[in-house]
Backbone as JSON, one array per atom type, in Angstrom:
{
  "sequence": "XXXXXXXXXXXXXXXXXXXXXXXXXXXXXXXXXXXXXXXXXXXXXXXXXXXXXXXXXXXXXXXXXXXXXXXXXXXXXXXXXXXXXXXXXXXXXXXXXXXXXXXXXXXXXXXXXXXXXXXXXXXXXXXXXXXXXXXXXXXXXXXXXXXXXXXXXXXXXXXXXXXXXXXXXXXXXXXXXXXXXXXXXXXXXXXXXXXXXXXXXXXXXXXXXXXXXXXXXXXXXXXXXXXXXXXXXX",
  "N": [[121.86, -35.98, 100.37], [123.45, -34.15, 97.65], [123.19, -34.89, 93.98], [126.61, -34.89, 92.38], [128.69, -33.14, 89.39], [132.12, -33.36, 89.48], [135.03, -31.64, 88.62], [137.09, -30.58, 85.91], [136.49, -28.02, 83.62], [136.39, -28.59, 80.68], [135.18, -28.3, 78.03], [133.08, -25.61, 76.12], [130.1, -25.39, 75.0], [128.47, -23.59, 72.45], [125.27, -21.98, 72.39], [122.2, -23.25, 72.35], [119.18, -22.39, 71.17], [115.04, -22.35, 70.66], [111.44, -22.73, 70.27], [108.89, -23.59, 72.32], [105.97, -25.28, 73.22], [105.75, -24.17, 75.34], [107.33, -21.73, 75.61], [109.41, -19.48, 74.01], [113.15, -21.23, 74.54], [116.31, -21.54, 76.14], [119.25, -22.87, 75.76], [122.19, -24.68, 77.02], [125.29, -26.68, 77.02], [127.95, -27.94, 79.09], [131.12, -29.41, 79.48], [132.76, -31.66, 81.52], [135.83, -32.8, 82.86], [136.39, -35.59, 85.03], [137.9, -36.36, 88.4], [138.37, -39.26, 88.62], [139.66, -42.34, 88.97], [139.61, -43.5, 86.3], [139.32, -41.39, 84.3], [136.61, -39.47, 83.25], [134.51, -38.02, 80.64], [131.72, -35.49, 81.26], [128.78, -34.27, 80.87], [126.71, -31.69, 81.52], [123.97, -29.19, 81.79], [122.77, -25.79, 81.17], [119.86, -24.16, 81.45], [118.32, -21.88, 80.41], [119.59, -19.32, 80.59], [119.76, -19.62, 83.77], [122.09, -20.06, 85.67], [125.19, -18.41, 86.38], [127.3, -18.13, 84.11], [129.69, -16.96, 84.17], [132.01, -16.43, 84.67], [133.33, -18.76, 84.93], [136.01, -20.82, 82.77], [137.24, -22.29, 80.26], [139.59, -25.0, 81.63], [139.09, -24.32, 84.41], [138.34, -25.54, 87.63], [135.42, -26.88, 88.64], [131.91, -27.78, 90.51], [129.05, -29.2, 90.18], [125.93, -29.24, 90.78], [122.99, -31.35, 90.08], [120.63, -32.51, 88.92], [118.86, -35.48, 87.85], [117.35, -36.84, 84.75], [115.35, -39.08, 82.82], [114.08, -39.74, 80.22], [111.47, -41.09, 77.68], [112.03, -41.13, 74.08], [110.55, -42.46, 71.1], [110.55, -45.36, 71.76], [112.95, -44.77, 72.68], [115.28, -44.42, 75.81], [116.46, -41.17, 76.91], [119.06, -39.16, 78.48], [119.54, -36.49, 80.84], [121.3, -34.28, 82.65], [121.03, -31.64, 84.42], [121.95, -28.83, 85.48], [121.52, -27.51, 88.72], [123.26, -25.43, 90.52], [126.55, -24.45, 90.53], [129.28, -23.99, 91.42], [133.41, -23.15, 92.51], [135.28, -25.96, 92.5], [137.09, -29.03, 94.04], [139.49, -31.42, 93.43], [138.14, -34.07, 93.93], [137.02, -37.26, 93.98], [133.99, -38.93, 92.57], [130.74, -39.2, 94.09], [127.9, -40.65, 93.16], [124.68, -41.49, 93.94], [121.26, -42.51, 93.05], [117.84, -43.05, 94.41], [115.28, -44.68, 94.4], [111.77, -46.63, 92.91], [111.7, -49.17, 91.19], [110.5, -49.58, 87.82], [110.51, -50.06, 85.53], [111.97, -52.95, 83.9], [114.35, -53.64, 81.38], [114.74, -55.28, 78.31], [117.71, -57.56, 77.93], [120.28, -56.7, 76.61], [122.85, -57.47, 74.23], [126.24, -57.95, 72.16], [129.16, -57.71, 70.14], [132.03, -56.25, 70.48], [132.96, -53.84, 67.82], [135.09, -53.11, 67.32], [137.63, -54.58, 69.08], [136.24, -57.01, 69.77], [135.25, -58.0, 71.31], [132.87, -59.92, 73.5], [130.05, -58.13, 74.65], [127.62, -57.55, 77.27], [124.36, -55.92, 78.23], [122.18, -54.28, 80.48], [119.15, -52.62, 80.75], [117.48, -50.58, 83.12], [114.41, -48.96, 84.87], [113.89, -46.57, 87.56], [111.7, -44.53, 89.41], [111.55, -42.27, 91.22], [111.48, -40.9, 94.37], [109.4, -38.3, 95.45], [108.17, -35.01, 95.7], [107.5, -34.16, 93.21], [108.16, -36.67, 91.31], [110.55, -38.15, 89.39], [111.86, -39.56, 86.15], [114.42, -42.1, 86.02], [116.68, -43.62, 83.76], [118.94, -46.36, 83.84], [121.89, -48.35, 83.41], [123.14, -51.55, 83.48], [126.13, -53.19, 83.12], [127.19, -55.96, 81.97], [128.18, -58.63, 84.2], [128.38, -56.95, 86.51], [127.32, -55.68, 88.78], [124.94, -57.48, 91.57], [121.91, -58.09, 90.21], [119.38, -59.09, 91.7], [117.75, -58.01, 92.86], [116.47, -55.61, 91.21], [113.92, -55.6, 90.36], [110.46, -55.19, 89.33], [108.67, -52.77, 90.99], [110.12, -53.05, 93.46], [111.55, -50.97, 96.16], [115.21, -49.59, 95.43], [118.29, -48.38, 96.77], [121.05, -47.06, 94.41], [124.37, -47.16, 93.31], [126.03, -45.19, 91.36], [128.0, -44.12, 88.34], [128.22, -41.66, 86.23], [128.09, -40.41, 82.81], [128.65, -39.2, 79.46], [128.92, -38.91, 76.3], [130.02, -38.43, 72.8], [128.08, -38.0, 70.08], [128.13, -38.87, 66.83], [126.63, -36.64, 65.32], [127.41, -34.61, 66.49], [126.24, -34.11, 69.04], [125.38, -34.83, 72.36], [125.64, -37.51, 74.26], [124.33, -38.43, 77.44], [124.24, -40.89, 79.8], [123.96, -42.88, 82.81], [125.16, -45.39, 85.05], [125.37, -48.55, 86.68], [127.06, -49.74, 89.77], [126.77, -50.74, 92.02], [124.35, -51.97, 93.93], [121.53, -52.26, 96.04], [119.1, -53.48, 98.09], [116.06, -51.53, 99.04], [115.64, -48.28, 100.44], [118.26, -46.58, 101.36], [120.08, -45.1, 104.26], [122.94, -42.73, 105.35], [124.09, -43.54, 108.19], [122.66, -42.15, 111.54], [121.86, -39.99, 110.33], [118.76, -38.92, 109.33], [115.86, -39.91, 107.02], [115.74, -39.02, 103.65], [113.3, -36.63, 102.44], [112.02, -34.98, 100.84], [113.97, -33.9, 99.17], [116.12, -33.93, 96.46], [115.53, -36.3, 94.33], [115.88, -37.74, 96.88], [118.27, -39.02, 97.61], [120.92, -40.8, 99.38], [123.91, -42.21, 100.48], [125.0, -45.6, 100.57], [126.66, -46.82, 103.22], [126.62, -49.14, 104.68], [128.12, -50.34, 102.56], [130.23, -49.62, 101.38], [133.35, -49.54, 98.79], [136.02, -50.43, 96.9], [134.97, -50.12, 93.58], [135.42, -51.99, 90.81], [135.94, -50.35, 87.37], [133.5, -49.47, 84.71], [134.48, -51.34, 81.67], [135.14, -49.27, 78.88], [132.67, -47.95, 77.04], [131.54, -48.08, 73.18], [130.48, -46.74, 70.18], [129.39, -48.55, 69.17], [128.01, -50.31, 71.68], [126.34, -48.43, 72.24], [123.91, -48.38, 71.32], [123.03, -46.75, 68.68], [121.95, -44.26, 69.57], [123.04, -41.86, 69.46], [122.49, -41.52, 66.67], [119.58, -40.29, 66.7], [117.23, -38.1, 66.13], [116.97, -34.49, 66.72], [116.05, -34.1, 70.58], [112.78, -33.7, 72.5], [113.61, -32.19, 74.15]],
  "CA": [[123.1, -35.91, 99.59], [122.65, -34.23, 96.15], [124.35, -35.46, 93.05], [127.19, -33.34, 91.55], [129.87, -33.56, 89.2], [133.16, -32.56, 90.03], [136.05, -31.88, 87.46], [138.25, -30.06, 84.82], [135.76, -27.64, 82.62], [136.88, -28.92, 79.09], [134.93, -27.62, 76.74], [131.56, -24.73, 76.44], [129.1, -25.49, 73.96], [127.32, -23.35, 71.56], [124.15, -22.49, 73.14], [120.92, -23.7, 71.53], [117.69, -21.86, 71.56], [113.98, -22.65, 70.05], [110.53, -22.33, 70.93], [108.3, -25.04, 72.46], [104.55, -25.11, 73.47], [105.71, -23.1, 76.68], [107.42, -20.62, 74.9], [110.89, -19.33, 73.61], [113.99, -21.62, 75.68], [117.94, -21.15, 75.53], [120.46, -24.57, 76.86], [123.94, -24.41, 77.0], [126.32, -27.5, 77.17], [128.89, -27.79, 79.37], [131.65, -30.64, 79.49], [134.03, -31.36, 82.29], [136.1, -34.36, 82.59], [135.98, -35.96, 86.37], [138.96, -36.37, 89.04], [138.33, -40.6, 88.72], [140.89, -43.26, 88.41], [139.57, -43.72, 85.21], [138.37, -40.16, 84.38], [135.35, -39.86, 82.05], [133.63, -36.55, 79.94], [130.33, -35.22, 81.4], [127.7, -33.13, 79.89], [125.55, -30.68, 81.96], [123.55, -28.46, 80.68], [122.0, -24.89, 82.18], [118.59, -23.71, 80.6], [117.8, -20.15, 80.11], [121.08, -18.4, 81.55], [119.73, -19.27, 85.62], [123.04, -20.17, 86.33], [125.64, -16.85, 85.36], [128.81, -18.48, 83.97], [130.82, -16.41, 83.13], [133.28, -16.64, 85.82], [134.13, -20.21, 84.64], [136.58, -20.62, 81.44], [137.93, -23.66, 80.37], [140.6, -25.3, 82.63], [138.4, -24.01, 85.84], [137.6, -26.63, 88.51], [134.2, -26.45, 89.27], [131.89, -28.1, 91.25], [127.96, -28.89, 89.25], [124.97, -29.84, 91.85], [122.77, -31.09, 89.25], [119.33, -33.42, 88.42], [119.13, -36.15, 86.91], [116.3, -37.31, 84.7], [115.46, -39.97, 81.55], [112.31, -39.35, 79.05], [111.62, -42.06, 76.47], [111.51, -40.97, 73.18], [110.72, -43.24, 70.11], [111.27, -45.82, 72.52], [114.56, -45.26, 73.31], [115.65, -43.42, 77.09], [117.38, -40.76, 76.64], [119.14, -39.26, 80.03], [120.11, -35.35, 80.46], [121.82, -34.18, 83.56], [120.37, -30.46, 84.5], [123.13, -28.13, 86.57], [120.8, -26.28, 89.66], [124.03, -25.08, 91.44], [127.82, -24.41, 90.0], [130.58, -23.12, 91.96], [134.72, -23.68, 92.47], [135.68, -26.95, 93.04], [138.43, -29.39, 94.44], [139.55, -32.22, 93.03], [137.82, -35.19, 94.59], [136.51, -38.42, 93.55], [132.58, -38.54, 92.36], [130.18, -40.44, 94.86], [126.4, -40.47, 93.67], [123.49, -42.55, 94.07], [120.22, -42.74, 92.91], [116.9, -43.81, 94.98], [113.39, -44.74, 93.66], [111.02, -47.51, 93.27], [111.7, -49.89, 89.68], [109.06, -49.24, 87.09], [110.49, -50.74, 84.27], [113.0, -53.78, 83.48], [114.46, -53.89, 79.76], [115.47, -56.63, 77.97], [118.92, -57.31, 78.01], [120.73, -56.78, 74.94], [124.34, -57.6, 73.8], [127.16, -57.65, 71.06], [130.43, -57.69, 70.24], [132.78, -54.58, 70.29], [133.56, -53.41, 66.79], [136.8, -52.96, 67.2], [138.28, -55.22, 69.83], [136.08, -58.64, 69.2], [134.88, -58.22, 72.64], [131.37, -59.65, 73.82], [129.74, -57.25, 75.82], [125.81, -57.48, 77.25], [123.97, -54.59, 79.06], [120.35, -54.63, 80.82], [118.84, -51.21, 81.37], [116.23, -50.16, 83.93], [114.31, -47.31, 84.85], [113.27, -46.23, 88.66], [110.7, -43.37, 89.87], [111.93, -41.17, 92.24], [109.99, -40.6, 95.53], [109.75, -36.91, 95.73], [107.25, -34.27, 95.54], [107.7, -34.26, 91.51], [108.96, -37.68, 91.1], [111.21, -38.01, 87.78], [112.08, -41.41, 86.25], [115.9, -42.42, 86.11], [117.23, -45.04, 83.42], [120.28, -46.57, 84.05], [122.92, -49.03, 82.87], [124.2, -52.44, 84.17], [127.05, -53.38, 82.03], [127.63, -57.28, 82.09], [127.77, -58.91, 85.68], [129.03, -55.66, 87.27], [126.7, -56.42, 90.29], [124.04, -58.21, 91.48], [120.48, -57.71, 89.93], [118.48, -59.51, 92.34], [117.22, -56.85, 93.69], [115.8, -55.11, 90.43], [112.58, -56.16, 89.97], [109.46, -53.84, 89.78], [108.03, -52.41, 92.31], [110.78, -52.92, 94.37], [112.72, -49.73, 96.01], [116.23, -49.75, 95.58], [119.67, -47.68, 96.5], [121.92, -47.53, 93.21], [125.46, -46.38, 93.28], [126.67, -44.82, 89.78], [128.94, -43.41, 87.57], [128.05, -40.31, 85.16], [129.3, -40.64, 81.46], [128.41, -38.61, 78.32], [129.67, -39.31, 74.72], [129.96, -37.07, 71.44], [127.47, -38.3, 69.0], [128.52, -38.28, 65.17], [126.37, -35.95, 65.11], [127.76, -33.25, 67.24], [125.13, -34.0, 70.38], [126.09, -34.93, 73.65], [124.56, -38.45, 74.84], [124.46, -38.82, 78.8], [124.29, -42.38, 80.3], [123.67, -43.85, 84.07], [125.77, -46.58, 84.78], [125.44, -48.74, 87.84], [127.78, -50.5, 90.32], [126.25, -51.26, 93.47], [122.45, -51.95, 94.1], [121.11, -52.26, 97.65], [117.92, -53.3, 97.93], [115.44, -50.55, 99.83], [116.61, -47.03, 100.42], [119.32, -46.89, 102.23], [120.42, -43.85, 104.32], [124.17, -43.06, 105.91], [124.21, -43.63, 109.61], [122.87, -41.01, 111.84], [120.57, -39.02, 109.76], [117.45, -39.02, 108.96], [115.89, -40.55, 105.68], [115.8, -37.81, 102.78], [111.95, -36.47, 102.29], [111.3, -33.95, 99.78], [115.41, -33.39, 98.47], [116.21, -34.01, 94.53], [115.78, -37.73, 94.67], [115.83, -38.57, 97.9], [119.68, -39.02, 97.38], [121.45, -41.31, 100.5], [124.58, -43.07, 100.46], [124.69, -46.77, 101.22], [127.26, -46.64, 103.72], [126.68, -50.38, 104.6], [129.08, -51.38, 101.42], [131.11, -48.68, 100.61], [134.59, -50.04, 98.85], [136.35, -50.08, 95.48], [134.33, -50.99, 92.78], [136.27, -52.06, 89.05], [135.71, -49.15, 86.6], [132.93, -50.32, 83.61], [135.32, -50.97, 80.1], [134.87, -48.32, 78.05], [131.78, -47.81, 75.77], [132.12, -47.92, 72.27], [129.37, -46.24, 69.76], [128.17, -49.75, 68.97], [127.02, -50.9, 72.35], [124.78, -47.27, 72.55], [122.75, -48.9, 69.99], [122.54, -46.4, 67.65], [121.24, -43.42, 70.38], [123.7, -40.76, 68.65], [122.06, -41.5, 65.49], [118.21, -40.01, 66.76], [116.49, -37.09, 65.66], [116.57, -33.92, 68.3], [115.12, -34.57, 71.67], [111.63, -32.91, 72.38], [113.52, -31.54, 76.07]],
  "C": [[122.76, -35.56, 98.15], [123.94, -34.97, 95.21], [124.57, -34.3, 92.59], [128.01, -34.37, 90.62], [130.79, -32.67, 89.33], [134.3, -32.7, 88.91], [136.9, -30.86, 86.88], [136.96, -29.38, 83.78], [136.78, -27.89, 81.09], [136.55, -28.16, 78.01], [133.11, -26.99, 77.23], [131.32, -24.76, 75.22], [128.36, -24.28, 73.37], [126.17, -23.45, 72.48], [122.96, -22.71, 72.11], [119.8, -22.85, 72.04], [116.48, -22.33, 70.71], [112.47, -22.8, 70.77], [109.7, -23.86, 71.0], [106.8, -24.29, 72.85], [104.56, -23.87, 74.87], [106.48, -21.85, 76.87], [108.91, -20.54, 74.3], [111.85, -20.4, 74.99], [115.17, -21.48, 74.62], [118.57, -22.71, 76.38], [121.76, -24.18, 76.46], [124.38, -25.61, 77.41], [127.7, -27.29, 77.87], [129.76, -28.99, 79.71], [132.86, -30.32, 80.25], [134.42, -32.62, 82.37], [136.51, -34.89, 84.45], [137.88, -36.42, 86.98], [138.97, -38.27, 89.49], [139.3, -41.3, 88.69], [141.02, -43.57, 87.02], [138.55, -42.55, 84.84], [137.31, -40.13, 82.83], [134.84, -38.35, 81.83], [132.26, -36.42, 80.58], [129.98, -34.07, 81.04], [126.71, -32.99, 80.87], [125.09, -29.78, 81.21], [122.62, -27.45, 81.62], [120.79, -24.51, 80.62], [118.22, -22.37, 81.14], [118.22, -18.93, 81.15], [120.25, -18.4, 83.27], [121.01, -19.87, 85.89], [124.09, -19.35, 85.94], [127.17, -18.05, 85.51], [129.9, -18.34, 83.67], [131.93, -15.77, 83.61], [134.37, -17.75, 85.33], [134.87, -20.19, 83.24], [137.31, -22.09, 81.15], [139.23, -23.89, 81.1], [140.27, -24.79, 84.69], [137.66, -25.48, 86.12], [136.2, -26.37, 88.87], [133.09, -28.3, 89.58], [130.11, -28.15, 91.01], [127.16, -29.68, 90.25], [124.33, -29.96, 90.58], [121.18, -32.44, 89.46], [119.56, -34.11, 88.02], [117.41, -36.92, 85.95], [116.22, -37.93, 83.15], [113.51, -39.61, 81.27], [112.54, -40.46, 77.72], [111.56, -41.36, 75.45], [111.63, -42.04, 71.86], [111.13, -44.57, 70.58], [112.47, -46.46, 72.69], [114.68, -44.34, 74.29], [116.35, -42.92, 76.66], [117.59, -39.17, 78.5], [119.49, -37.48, 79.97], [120.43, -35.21, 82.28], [121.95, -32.41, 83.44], [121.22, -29.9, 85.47], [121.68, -27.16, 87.16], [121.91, -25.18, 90.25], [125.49, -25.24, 90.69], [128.64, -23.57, 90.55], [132.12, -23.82, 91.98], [134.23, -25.23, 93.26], [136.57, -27.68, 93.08], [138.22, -30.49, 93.81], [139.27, -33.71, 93.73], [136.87, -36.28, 93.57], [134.69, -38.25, 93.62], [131.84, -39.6, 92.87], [128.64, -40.07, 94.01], [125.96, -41.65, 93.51], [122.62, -41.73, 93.91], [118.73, -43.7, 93.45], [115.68, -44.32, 94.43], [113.08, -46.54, 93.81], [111.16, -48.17, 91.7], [110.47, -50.11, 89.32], [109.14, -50.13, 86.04], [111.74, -51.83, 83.98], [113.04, -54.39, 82.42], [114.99, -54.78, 80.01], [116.94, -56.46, 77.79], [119.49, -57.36, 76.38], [122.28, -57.11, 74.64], [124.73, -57.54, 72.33], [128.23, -58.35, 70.86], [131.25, -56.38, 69.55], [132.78, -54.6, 69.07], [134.88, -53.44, 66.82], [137.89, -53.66, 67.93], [137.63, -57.02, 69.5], [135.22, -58.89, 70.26], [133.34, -58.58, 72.83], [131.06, -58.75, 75.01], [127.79, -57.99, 75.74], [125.42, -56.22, 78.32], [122.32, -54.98, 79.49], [120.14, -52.74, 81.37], [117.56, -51.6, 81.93], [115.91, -49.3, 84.41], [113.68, -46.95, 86.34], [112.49, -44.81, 88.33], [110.92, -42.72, 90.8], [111.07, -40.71, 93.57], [110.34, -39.15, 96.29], [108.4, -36.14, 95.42], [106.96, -34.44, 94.0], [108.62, -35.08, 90.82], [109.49, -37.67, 89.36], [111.47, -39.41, 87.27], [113.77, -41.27, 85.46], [116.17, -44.0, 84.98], [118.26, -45.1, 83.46], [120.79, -47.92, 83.3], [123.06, -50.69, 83.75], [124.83, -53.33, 83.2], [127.27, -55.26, 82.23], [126.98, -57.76, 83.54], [128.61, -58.23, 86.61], [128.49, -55.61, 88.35], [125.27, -56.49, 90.15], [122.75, -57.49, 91.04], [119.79, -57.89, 90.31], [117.4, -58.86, 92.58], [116.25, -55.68, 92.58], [114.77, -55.35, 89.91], [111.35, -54.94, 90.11], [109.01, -54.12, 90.66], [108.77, -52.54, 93.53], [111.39, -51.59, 94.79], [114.33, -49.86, 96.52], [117.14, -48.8, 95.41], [120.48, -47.98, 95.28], [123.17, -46.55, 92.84], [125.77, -46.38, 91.84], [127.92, -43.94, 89.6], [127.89, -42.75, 86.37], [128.49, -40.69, 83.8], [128.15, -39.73, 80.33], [129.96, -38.44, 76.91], [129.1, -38.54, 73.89], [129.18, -37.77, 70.21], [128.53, -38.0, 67.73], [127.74, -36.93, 65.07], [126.7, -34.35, 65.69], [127.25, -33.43, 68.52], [126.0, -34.59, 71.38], [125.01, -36.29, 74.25], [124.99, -38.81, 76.25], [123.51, -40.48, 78.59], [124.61, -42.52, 82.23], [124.16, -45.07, 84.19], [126.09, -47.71, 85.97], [126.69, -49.87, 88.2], [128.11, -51.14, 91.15], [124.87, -50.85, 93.3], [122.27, -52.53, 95.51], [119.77, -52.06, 96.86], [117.06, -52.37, 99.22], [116.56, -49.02, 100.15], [117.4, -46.48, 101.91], [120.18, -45.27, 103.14], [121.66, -43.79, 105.23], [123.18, -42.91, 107.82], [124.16, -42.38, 110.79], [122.22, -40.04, 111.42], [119.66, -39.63, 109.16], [117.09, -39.62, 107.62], [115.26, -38.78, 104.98], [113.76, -38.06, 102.87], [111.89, -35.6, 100.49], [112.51, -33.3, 98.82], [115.84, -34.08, 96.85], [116.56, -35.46, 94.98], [115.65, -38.36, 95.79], [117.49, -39.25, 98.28], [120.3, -39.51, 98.73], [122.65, -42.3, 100.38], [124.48, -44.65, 101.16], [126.09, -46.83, 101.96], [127.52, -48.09, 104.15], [128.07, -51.39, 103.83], [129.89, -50.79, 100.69], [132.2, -49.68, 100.24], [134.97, -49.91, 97.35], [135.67, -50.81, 94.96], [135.45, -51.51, 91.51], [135.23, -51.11, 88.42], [134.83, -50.41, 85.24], [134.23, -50.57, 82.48], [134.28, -49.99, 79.39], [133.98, -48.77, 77.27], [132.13, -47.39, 74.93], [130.55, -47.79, 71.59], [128.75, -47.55, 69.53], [127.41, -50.4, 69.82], [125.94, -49.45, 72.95], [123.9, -47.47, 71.77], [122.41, -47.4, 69.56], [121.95, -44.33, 68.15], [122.03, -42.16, 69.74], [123.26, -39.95, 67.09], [119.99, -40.74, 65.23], [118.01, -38.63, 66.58], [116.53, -35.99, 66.97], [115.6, -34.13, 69.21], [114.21, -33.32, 71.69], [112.07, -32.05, 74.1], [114.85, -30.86, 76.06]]
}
């Protein structure tokens, strides 16, 4: 099962270009907003025109098969969500999951909203991907949105999410991983085979499908500050 997002093209970014150790690169931003109950902005992004877009225009449905992958920098994770695949698409509700083996479990951190009064707390953690060219995944768990038992290193665990990207002050685009179901071991639907060598390893937990509650909205103060960092080196 790969991960996509599915949505409303909103808005096309300015593309960026600059040269790195492996030579000249071009990125492009693209933001669509999702067919959810509680619909949310996401930020893909194609690198060095392999995907031709110039079919799509804002207010086109489309339909983004895409990567997902987190790189520390300065240590702070920071998450980008890579489009392989972009064609029409229908308006349906966004299922993914994420598989791997937990590498790393942050400390938990909390607050209180700025603007509402609200305490919030968050715990991030980061899996490894079991794939030919494993990637590492950090993600979200917002309060007691579900159980953590199961997150411990070295364990491997199924992790149902939600997508989200927010508009820096600065203009940038910060993607976020946000979980809402965790199954421990990797979990595959009923009937097929377990994923081998496919972007992630990607399998629905079919076991526990059902409505989850939508996170409350993030507000720039519980991203600690991640809007406020220096361009990423990716």
């Amino acid at each position: 099962m790969d991960n996509t997002i599915n949505g409303t093209l909103i808005e096309i970014c300015e593309p960026q270009t600059g040269t790195s150790a492996n030579g000249q690169w071009k990125r492009q931003n693209f933001i669509i907003e999702t067919f959810s109950q509680y619909p949310r902005k996401v930020c893909f992004s194609i690198a060095n025109d392999k995907i031709d877009m110039s079919r799509f225009s804002v207010g086109s449905v489309i339909m983004a098969y895409i990567n997902i992958e987190s790189r520390e920098y300065n240590g702070k994770w920071f998450t980008d969500f890579r489009a392989w695949r972009v064609e029409d698409g229908t308006p349906t509700q966004p299922n993914n999951v994420i598989q791997g083996r937990v590498i790393s479990v942050l400390q938990e951190i909390g607050g209180k909203n700025a603007s509402t009064g609200k305490e919030w707390k968050r715990q991030d953690f980061v899996i490894e991907t079991s794939e030919t060219y494993p990637k590492k995944i950090n993600f979200s768990v917002w309060g007691d949105k579900t159980n953590k038992s199961a997150l411990v290193e070295g364990k491997d665990v199924t992790v149902s999410v939600d997508l989200d990207s927010r508009k820096g002050s600065n203009g940038g685009w910060f993607s976020s991983v946000q979980a809402f179901r965790v199954t421990e071991g990797i979990v595959t639907p009923a009937g097929t085979a377990a994923p081998t060598t496919s972007a992630y390893g990607v399998a629905q937990d079919t076991t526990t499908v059902g409505t989850q509650p939508a996170p409350d909205p993030i507000t720039p103060d519980q991203l600690k500050g991640n809007d406020e960092s220096e361009e990423l080196p990716f």
